[in-house]
N, C-alpha and C positions, 0 to 999 in steps of 0.2 A: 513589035506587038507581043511576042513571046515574053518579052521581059516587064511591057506593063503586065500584066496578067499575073506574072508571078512576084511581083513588086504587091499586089492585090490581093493573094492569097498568102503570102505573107504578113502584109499590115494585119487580113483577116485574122489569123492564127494569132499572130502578138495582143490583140487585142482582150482575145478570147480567153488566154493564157493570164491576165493581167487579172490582180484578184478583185475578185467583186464584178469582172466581166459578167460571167454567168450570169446574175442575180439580175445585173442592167440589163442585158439581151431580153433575159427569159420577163422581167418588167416590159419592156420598150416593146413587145409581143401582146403581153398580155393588157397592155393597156389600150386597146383596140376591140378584139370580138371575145377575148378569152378573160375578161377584166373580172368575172369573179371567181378566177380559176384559183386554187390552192396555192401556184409558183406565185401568182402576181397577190394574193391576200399577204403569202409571205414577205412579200419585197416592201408595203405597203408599212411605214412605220406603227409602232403601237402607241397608245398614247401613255405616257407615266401615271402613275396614280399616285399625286401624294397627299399623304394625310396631311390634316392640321393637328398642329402640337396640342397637347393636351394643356387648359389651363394652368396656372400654376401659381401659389399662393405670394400675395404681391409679397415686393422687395420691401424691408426696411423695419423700422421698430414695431413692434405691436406689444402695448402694453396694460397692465391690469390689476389688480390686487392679488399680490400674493407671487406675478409674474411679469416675467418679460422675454421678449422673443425679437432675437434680431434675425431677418430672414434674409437670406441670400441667394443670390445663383444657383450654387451649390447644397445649398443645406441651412442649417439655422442655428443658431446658437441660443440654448435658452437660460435663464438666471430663475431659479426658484427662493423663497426663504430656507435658507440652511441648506440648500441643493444646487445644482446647477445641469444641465445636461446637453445633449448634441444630437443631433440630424444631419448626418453625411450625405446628403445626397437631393435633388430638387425636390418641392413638394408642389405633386401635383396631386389637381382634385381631378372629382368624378363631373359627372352632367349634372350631380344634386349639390356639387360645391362639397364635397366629402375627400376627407384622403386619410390613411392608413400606413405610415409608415414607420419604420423600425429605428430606433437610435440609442444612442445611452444616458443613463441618469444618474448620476453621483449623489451620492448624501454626503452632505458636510456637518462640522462639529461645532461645539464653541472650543476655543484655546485653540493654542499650538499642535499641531500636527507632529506626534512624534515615527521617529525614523521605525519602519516597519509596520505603521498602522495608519499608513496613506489611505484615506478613502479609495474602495474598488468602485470602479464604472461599474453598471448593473444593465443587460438588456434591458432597454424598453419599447412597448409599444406606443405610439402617439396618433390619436384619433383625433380627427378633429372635423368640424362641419363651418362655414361662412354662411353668414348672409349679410349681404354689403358690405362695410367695413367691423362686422365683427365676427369674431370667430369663440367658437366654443371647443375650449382642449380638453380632452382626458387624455391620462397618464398614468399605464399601466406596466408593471414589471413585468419581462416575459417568463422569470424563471419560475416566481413564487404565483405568479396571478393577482398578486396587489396591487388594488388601487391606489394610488398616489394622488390624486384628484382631481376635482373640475374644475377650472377656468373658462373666465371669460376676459376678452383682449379683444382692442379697440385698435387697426391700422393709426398710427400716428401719435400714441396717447402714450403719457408718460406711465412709465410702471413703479405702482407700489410694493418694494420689495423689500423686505429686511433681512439682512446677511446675517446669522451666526457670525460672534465676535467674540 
């Protein structure tokens, strides 16, 4: 007799000691008369909370007069006349279909490009608003506040561009 008994308050203790014991007891208690006590709201999972990914401007060509914008995962790559520029990073919009994000803009020349007077990347800011399949760009330099211009681009349409040659 003596040895169940301490065979029982053993298992007891090993039990108690095991992690997460506590938490189960003090639940397995409080889910009876004590069920909206503090130990057992704790024990009680919480529910996750996740957002929805914020839209973000479709994948692929959009094109225009004057431009072209190939959009990616990552960022976008755009071809202007005499220009060209980039978007490192996704472009997502607002609840108005609006996004605001930063990238670079190169000016190009006609001729050869001589050694030391490589076009510099220039900040730029890129604004732009959708509706349906079209989108409205401006193209702003961050440093000087220059306009660069307005577009408009069509998901899917080929772009009317002419390169400096």
């Amino acid at each position: 007799m003596r040895f169940r008994l301490t065979a029982v308050l053993a298992a007891g203790a090993l039990a108690l000691a095991l992690p997460g014991a506590a938490g189960r007891t003090q639940a397995n208690r409080g889910a009876g008369r004590n069920a909206g006590s503090p130990a057992a709201a704790a024990a009680t999972p919480t529910p996750m909370i996740q957002k929805t990914p914020a839209p973000k401007v479709a994948s692929g060509i959009w094109g225009g007069d004057h431009v072209r914008m190939d959009v990616a995962e990552k960022g976008a790559d755009l071809e202007f006349d005499c220009a060209h520029g980039s978007i490192d990073q996704p472009i997502s919009l607002d609840d108005q279909g609006r996004f605001e994000i930063k990238g670079v803009f190169v000016r190009e020349h006609h001729g050869p490009i001589r050694v030391g007077r490589e076009p510099k990347p220039e900040p730029a800011l890129y604004t732009g608003k959708l509706q349906g399949t079209t989108m409205t760009l401006w193209v702003t330099l961050s440093g000087s506040n220059e306009t660069i211009g307005t577009y408009s681009l069509v998901h899917g349409e080929q772009a009317r561009v002419r390169k400096c040659r």
